[in-house]
N, C-alpha and C positions, 0 to 999 in steps of 0.2 A: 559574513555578509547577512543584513537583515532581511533582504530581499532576494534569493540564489533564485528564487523562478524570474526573475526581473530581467536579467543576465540573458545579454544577445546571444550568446552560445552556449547557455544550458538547453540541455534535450531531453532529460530525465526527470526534471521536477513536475508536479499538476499544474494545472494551467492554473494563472492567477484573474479565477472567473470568479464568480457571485461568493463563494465560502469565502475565497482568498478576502475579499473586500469586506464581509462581515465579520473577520478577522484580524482587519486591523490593530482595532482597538487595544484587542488582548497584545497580540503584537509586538506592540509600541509599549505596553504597559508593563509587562512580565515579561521576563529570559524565564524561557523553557528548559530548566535545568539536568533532567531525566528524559532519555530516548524514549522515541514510544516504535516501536516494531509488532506491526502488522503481520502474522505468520501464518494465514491459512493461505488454502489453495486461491489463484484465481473464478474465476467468478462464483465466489462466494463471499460478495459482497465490500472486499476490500475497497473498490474507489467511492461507495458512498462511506466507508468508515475513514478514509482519507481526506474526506472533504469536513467530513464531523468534526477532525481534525484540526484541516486549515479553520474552520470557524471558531475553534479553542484556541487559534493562534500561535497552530504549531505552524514552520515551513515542511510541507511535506514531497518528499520524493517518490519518483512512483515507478518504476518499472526500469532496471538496470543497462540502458540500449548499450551500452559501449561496452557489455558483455556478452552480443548479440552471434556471437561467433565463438564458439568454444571452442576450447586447445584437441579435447577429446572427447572420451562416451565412460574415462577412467574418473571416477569419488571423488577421489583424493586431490587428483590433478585440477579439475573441475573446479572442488572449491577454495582450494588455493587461487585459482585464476580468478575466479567469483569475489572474493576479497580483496583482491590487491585492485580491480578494478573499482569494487566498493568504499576504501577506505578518504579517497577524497572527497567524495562523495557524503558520509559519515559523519563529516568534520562541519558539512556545510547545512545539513537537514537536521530538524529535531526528529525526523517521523519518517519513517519507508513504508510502502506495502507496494505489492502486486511482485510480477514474477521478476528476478529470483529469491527474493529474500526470505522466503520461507523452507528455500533448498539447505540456508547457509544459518539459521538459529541456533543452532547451538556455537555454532561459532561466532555469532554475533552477541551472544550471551557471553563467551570466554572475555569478550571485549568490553560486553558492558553489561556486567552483572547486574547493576542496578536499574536497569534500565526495564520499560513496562514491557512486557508481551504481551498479545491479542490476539487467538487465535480463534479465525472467523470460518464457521461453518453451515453447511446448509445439507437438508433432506438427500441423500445420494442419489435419488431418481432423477429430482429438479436438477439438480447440480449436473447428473452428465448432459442431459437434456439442451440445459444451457449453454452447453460448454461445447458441445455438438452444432450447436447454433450458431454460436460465435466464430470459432475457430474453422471450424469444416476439418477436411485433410490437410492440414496445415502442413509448411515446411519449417519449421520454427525447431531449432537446433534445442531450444529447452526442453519441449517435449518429448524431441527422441531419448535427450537424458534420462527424464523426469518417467517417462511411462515404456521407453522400450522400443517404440510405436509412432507410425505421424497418423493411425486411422482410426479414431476414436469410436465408430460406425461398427468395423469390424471387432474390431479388439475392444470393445464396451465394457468388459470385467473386471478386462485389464487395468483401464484407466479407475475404475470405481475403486478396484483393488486399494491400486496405489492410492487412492485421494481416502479411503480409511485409515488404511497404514497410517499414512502421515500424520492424520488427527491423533490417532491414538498412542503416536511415536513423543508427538507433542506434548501430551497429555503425562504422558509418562512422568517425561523429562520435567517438566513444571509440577510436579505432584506437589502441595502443601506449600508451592510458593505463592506468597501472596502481590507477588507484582506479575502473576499471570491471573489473566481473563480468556475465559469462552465465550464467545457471544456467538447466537445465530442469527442468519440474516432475516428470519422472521419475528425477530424480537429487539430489531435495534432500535434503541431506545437512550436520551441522554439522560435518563438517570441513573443505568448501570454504568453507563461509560465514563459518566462523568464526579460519582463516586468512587469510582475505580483511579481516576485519576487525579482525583481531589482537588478541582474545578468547578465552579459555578455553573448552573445548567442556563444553557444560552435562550433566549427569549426566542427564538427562530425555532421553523422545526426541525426534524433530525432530516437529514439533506439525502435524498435515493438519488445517484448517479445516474441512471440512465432512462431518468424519465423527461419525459420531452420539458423544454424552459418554456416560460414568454417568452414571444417573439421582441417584445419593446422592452420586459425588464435584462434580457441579454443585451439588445443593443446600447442601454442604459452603461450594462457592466462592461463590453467593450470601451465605449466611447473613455469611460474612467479611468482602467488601465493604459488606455493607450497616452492619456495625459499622465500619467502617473510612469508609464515609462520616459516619455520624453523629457521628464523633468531628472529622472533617477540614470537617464545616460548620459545628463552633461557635467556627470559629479567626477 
């Protein structure tokens, strides 16, 4: 499908907002023939490197809901469950980031070797900080996997802990390959990204997710979408 965010019952793609539209082009012009996998922690910066994305004109998927409910607190079990939930999904995205897919990289590397990694980092102070902000005591079944813990407050090492571990687990694992990249969220920038992926750097700027839009160039980009669906659900 060349448009799976389009799709009245997808729940797991980005929204097809402002990147999605400046995306097009490429889109329509190019098949995106190599995955791209997004594998650092959440908020360290994934949904603005998935929107840089959509405006290369990748489809990009964002956060795994229909694996919101895990079998167990066991590895193995975990991410067996994680990929079988992932693999239609897979079929229909050129591009993933945010949580889980950075649980399941190496086994998303067994499946596609070829395919790009990007493993997105930030200063560990900033990062829990944020992530404290965001989340709060969360009840989110990923995190008691992922950190042990739902109280990021209390347990603050803990999580910093793990969100090292993982960079550096990553790091390992990608040693001397060159279809992995590190970027930090203070340097995202389309010229590494988009030599790295051997793309044309877009005439737009590099897109930060959560910073506030226009009020009138959003309603612009609604208004678009929504004739762009009405046209794309009587096919």
């Amino acid at each position: 499908m060349l448009f799976p965010e389009l799709n009245r019952n997808e729940i797991n793609s980005m929204k097809a907002s402002e990147a999605f539209l400046l995306g097009l082009p490429r889109r329509l012009l190019y098949k995106r023939s190599q995955k791209v996998f997004v594998i650092g922690f959440h908020k360290t910066g994934t949904s603005s490197l998935g929107k840089a994305l959509q405006i290369l004109g990748y489809s990009v998927c964002g956060s795994l809901r229909e694996a919101n409910t895990l079998p167990s607190n066991a590895e193995p079990e975990v991410k067996n469950f994680l990929i079988e939930k992932a693999k239609p999904l897979l079929e229909k995205y050129d591009a993933v980031q945010d949580t889980p897919w950075f649980i399941i990289y190496k086994e998303l590397y067994q499946l596609y070797p070829n395919a790009y990694f990007i493993l997105t980092v930030r200063e560990q102070n900033s990062w829990i900080k944020s992530l404290q902000k965001h989340f709060g005591t969360s009840s989110i079944p990923f995190h008691q996997f992922i950190y042990g813990t739902l109280d990021p407050f209390s347990n603050k090492q803990t999580y910093i802990n793990k969100y090292l571990a993982h960079n550096q687990n990553v790091r390992s694992y990608f040693k001397n390959n060159n279809k992995f990249l590190e970027l930090n969220l203070n340097e995202f920038n389309w010229d590494k990204l988009c030599v790295f992926l051997g793309t044309d750097i877009p005439r737009t700027s590099f897109p930060h997710a959560n910073k506030a839009s226009n009020s009138k160039k959003m309603f612009f980009v609604k208004k678009v979408k929504s004739i762009m669906k009405s046209f794309y659900y009587k096919k």
